[in-house]
C-alpha positions as a LaTeX table, in Angstrom:
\begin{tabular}{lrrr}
\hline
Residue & $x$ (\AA) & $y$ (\AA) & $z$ (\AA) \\
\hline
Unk1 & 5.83 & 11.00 & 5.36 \\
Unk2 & 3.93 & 9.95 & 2.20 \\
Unk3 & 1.01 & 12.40 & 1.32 \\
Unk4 & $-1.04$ & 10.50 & $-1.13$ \\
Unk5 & $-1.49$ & 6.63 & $-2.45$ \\
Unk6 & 0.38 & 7.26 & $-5.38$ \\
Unk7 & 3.08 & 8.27 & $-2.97$ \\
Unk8 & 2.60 & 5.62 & $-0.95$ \\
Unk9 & 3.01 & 2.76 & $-3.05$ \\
Unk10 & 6.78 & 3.46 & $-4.20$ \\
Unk11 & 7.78 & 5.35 & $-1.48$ \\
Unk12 & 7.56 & 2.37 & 0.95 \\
Unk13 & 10.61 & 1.12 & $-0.36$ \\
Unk14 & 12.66 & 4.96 & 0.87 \\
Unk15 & 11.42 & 4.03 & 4.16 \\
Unk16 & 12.66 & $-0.03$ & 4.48 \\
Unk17 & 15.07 & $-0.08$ & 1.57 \\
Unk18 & 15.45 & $-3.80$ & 2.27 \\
Unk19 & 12.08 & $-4.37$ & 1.55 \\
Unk20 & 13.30 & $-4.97$ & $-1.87$ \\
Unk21 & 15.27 & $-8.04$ & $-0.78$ \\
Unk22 & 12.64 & $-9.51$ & 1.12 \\
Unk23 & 9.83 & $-9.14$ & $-1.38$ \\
Unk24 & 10.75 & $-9.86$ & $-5.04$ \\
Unk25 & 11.36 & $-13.23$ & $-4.20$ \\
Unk26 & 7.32 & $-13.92$ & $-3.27$ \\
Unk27 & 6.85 & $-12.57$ & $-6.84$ \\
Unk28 & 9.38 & $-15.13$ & $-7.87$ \\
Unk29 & 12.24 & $-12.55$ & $-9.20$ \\
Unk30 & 15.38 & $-13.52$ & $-7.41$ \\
Unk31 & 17.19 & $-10.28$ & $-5.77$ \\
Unk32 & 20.90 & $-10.79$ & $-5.24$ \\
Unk33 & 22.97 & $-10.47$ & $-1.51$ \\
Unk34 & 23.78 & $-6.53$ & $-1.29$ \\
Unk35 & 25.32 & $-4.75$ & 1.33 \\
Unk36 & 23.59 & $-1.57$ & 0.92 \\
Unk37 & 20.49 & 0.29 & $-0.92$ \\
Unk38 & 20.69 & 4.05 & $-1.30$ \\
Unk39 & 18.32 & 5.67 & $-2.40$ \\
Unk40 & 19.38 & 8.43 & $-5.40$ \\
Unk41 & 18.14 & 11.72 & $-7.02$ \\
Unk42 & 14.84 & 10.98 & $-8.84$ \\
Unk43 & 15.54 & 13.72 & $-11.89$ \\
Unk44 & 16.37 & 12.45 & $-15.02$ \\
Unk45 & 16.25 & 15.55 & $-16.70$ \\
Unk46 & 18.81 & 16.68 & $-19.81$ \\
Unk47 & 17.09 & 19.79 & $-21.06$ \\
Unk48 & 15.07 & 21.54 & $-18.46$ \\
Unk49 & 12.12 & 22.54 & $-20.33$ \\
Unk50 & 11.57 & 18.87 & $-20.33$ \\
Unk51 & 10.84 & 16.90 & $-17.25$ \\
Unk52 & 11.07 & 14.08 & $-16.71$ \\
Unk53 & 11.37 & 12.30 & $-13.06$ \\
Unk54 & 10.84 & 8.69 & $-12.13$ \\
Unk55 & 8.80 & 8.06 & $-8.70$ \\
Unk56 & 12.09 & 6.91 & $-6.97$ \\
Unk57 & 15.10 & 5.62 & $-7.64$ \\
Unk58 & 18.18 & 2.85 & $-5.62$ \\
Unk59 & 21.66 & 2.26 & $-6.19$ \\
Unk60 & 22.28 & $-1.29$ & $-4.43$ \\
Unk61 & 25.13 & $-2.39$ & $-3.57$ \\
Unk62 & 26.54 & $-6.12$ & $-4.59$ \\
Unk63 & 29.29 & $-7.89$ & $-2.78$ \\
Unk64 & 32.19 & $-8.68$ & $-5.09$ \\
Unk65 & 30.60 & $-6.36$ & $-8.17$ \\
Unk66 & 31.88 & $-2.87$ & $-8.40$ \\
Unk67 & 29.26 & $-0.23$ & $-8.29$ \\
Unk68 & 26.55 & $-2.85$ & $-8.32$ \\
Unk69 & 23.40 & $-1.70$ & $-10.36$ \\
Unk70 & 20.48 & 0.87 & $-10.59$ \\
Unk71 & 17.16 & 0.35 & $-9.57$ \\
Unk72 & 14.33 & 2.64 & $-10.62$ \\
Unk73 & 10.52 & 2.30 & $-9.24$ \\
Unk74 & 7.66 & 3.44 & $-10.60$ \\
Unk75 & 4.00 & 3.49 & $-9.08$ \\
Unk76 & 1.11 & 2.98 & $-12.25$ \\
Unk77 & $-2.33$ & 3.22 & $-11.74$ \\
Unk78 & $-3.79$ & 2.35 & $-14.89$ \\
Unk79 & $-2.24$ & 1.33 & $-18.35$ \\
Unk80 & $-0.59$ & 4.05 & $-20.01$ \\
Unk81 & 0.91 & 3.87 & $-23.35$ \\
Unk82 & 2.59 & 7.07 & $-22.61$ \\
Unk83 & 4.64 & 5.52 & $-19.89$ \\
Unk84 & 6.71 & 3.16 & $-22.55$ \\
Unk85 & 8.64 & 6.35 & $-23.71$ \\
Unk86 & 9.56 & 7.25 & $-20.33$ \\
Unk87 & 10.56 & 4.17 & $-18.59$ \\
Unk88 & 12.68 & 3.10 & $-22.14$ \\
Unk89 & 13.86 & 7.23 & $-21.27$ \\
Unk90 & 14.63 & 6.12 & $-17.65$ \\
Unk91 & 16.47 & 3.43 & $-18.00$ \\
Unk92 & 18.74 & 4.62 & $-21.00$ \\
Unk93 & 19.20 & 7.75 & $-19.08$ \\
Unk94 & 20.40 & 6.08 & $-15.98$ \\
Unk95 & 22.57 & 3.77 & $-17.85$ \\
Unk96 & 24.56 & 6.39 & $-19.49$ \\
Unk97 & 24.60 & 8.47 & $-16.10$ \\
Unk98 & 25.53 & 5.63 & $-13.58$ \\
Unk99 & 27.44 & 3.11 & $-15.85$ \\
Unk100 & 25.75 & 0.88 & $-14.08$ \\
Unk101 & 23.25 & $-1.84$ & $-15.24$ \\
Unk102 & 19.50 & $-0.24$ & $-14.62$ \\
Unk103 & 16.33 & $-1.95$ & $-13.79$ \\
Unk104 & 12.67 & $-0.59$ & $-13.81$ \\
Unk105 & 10.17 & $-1.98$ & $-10.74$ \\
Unk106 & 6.74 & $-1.11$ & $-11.61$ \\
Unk107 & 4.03 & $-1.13$ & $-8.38$ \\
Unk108 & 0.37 & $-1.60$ & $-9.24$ \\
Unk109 & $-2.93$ & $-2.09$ & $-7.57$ \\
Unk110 & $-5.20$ & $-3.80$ & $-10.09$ \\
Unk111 & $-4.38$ & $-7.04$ & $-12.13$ \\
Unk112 & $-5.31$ & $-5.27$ & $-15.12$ \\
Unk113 & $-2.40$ & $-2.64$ & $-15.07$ \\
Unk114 & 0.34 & $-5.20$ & $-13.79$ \\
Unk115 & $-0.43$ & $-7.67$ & $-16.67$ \\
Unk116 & $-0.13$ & $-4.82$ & $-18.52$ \\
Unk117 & 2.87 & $-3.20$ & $-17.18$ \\
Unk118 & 4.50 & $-6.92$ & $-17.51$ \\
Unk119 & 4.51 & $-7.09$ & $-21.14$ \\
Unk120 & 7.86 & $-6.12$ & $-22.95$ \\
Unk121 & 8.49 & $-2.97$ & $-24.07$ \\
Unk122 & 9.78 & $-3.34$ & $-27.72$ \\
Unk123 & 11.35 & $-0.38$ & $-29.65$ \\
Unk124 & 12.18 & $-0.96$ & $-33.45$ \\
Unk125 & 10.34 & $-2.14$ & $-36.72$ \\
Unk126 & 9.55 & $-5.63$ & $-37.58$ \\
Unk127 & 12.83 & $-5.79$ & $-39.59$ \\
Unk128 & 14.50 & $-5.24$ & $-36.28$ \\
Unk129 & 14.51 & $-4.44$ & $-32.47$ \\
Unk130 & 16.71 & $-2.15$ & $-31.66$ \\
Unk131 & 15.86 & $-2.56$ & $-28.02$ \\
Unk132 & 13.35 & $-4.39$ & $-25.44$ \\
Unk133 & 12.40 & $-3.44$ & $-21.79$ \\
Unk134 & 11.43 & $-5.98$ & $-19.79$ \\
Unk135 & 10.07 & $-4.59$ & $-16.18$ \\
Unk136 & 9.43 & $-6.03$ & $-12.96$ \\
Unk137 & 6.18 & $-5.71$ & $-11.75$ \\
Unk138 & 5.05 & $-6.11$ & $-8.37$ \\
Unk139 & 1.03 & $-6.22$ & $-7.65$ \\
Unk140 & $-2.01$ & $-8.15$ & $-7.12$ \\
Unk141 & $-2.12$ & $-11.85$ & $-9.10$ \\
Unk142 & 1.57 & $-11.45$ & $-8.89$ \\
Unk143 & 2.34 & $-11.11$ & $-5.01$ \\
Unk144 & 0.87 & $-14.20$ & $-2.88$ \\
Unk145 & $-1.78$ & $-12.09$ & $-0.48$ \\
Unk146 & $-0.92$ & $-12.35$ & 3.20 \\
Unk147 & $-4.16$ & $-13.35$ & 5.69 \\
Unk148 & $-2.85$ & $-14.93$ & 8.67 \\
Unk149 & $-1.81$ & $-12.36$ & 11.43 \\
Unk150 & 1.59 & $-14.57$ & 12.43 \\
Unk151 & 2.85 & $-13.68$ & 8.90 \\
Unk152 & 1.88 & $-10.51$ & 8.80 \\
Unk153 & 3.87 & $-9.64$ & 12.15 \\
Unk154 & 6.80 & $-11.53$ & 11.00 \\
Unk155 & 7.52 & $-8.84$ & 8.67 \\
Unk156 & 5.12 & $-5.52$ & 8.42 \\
Unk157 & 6.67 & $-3.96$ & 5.43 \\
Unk158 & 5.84 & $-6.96$ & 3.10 \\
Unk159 & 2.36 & $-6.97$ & 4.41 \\
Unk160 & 1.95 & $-3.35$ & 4.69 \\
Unk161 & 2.67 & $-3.70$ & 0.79 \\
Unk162 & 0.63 & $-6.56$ & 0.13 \\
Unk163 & $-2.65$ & $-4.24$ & 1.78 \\
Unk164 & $-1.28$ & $-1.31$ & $-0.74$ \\
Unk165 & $-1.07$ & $-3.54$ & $-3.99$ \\
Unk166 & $-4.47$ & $-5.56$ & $-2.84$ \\
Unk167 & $-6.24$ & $-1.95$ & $-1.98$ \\
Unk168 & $-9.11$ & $-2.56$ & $-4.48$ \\
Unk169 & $-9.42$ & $-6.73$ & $-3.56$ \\
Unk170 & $-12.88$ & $-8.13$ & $-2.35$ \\
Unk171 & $-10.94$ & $-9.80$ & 0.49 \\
Unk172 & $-8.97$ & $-6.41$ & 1.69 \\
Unk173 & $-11.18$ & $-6.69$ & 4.92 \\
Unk174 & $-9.23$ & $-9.77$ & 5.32 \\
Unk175 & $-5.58$ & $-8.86$ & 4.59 \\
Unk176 & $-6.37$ & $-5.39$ & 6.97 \\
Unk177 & $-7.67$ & $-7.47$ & 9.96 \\
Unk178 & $-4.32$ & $-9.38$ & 9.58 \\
Unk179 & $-2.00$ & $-6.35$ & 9.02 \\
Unk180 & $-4.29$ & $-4.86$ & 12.00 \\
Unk181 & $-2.86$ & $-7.03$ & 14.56 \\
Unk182 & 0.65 & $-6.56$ & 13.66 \\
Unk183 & 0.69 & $-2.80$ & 13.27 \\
Unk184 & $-1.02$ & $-2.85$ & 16.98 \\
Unk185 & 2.18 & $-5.19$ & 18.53 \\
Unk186 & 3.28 & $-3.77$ & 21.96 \\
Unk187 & 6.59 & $-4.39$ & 20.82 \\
Unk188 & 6.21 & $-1.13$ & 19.26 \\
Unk189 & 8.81 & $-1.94$ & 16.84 \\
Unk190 & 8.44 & $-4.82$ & 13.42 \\
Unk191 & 11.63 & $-6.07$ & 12.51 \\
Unk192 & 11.80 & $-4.54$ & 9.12 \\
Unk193 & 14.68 & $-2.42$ & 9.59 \\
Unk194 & 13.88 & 0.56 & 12.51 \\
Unk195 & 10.21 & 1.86 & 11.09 \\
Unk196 & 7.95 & 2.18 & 13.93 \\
Unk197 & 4.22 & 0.94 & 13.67 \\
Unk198 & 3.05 & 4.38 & 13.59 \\
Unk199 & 4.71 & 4.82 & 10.55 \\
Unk200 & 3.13 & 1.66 & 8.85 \\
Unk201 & 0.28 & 2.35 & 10.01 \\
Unk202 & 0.26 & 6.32 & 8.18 \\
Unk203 & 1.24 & 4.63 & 5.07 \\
Unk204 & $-1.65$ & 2.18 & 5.17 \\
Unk205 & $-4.16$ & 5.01 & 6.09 \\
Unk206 & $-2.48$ & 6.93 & 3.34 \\
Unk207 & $-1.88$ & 4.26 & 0.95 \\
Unk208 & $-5.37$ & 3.55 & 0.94 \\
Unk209 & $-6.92$ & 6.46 & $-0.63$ \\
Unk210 & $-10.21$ & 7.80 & $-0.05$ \\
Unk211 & $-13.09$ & 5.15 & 0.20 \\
Unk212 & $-14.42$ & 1.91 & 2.01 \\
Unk213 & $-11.18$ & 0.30 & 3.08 \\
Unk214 & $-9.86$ & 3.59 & 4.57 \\
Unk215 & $-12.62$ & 3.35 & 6.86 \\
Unk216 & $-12.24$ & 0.06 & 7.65 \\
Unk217 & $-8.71$ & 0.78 & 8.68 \\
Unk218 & $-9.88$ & 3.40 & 10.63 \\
Unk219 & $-12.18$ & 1.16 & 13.11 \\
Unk220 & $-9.00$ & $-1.52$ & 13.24 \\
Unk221 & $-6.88$ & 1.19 & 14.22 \\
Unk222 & $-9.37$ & 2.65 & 16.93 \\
Unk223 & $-10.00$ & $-0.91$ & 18.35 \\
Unk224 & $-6.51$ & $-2.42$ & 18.46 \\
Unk225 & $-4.59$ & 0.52 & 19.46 \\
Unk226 & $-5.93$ & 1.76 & 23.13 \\
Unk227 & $-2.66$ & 3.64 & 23.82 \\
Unk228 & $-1.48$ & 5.03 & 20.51 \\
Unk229 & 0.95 & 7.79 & 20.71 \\
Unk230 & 0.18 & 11.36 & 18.57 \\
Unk231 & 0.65 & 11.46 & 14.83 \\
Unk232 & $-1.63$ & 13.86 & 13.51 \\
Unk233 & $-3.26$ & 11.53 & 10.98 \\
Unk234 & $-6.67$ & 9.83 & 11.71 \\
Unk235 & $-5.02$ & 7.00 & 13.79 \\
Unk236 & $-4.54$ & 9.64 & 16.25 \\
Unk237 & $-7.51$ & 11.16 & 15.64 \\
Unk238 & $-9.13$ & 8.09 & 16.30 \\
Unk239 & $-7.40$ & 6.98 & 19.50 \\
Unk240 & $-8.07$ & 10.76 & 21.30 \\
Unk241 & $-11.84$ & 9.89 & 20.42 \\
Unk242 & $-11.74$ & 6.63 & 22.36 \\
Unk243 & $-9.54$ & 7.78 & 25.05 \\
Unk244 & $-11.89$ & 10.80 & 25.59 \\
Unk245 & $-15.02$ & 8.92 & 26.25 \\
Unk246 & $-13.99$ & 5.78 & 27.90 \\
Unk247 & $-12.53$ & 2.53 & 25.89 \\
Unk248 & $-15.94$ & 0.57 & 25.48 \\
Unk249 & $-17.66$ & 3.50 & 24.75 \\
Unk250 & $-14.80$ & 4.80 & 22.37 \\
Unk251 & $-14.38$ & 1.07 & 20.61 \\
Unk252 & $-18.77$ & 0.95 & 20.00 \\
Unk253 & $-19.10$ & 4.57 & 18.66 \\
Unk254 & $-15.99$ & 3.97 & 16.50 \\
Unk255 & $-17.60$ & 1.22 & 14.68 \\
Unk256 & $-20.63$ & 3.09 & 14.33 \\
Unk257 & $-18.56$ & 5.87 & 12.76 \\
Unk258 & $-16.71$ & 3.54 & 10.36 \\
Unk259 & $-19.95$ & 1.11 & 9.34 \\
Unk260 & $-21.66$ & 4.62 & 8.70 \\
Unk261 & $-18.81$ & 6.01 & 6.91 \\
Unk262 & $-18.48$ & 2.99 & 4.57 \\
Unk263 & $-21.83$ & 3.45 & 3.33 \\
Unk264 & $-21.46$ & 7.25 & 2.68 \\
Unk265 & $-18.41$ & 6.10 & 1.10 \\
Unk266 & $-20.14$ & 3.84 & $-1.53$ \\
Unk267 & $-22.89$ & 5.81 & $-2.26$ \\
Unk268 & $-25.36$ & 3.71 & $-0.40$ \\
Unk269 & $-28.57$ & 5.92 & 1.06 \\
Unk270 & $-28.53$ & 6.23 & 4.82 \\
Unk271 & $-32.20$ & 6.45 & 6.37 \\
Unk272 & $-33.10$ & 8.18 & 9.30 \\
Unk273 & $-34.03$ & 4.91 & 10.97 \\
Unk274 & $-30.71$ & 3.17 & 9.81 \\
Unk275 & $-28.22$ & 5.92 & 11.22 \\
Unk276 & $-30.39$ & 5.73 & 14.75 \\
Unk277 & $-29.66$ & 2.33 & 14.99 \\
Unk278 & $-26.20$ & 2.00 & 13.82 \\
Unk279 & $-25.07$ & 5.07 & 16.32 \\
Unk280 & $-27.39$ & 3.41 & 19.62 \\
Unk281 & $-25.41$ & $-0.11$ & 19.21 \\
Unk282 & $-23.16$ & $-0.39$ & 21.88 \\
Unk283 & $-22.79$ & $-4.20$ & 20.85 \\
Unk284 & $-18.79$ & $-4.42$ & 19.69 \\
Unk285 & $-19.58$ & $-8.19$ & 18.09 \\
Unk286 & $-22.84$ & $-6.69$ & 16.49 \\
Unk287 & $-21.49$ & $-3.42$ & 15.22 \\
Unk288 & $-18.12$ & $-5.78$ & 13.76 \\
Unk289 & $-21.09$ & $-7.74$ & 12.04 \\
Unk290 & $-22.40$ & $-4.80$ & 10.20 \\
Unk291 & $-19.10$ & $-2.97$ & 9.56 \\
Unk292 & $-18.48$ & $-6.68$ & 7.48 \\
Unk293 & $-21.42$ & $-6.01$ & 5.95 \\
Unk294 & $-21.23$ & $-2.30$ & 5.19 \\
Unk295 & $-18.53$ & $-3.08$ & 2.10 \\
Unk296 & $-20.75$ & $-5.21$ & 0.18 \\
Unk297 & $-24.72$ & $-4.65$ & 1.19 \\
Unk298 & $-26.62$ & $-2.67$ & $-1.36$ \\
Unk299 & $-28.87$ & $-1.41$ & 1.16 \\
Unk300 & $-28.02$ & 0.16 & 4.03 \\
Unk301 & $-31.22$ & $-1.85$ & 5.43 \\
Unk302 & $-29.40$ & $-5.47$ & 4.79 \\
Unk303 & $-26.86$ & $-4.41$ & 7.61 \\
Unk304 & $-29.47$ & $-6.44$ & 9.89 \\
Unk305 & $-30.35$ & $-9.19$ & 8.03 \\
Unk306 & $-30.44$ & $-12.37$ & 10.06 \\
Unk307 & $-28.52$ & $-14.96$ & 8.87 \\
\hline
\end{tabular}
């Protein structure tokens, strides 16, 4: 299982390889039929005392194309000049290794760093290029974001990806209460490939990082999923909480926790007065209110506001 939201955000695609297939085209990059997508070895090193290993790496497989081509993905989270040598590195590498034709994926989470991951990568003088990169970039302004719970369900690895690249959106409440529903399905399995909605549901909480929508995801997770089996993650931690001290009970002081937690979270001062009520609400449609409210107030007092 991924470990951190760097991990996360490339490492989706090891565990539904055809994720690829089913999400490039909603970025508008056409991906070709393929029988198969293996992933391959992520080191790319030639002289040991150098290192140099891309986040993860596919071989997929085209119908009627021998050896069919190399695809390398990378996870950025900020703009990094540095990351032109490598990826030119990683992609010239993997030509000569494969003999096959390579592409780079790069996987952001803010618009800034996939406009700039888009641009191409020229190497050369102005009297001439010698070569130019040209990545694919998946992330937010790029990928269409997914709201409406049917959609979400109809394929939980796209979404679970759209929630990853859209981590640091204003409307994230919006795209989690969607994914929410969906991870929660009785069915217990998606339809993207055989990954179980526990799964998607660790790489969400993980995927996340530390912060605001974490918490968030927390309280969906403790509401919509009364019989959740063990994980060891804070989705399980979660549903032994509820299950020890009765659903309603559970659902109201798991609110409490998260709308609390969000405001530690941001930095917003928690009075004496505020905490008391917040953790005495046993009012699910009232606490929902202020856990809403909790990722934008810049009080903890204009939780209870009247509208």
């Amino acid at each position: 299982m991924v470990s951190s939201p760097h991990e996360a955000l490339h490492r989706i695609f090891r565990v539904d390889p055809g994720l690829f297939a089913r999400l490039l085209p909603r970025a508008g990059i056409g991906f070709p039929e393929h029988t198969a997508i293996e992933p391959l070895d992520t080191d790319l090193t030639e002289i040991r005392p150098l290192e140099r290993r891309v986040d993860s790496v596919f071989r997929v497989r085209v119908p009627g194309e021998e050896g069919g081509f190399v695809l390398a993905v990378e996870s950025q989270g900020k703009p990094d000049p540095d990351k032109h040598n490598s990826w030119t590195y990683y992609l010239a590498h993997m030509y000569a290794k494969y003999r096959l034709p390579p592409f780079l994926l790069v996987v952001c989470k803010d618009k800034a760093t996939a406009a700039w991951a888009s641009e191409p990568i020229r190497v050369g003088r102005g009297f001439h290029t010698s070569m130019v990169v040209f990545p694919l970039v998946l992330g937010p302004g790029i990928l269409p974001v997914i709201t409406e719970p049917d959609e979400a369900a109809r394929d939980l690895g796209v979404a679970v990806f759209s929630a990853l690249a859209y981590a640091t959106d204003p409307g994230l409440t919006a795209i989690l209460d969607a994914l929410a529903s969906g991870v929660a399905d009785d069915a217990g399995k998606t339809g993207s490939g055989d990954v179980d909605r526990v799964d998607w549901a660790e790489i969400v909480e993980i995927g996340l990082g530390e912060g605001p929508g974490r918490e968030y995801w927390r309280n969906l997770m403790a509401t919509y999923t009364p019989n959740f089996p063990g994980s060891n993650s804070i989705v399980e931690e979660s549903w032994l909480d509820g299950r020890a001290k009765g659903q309603s009970e559970g659902r109201a002081e798991g609110k409490a926790d998260a709308v609390l937690g969000i405001l530690k979270a941001r930095g917003i001062e928690i009075s004496g007065s505020v905490r008391e009520r917040v953790t005495e609400c046993t009012d699910l449609d009232v606490l929902g209110t202020w856990l809403g409210r909790s990722l934008s107030v810049a009080r903890a007092e204009e939780l209870f506001v009247e509208e």
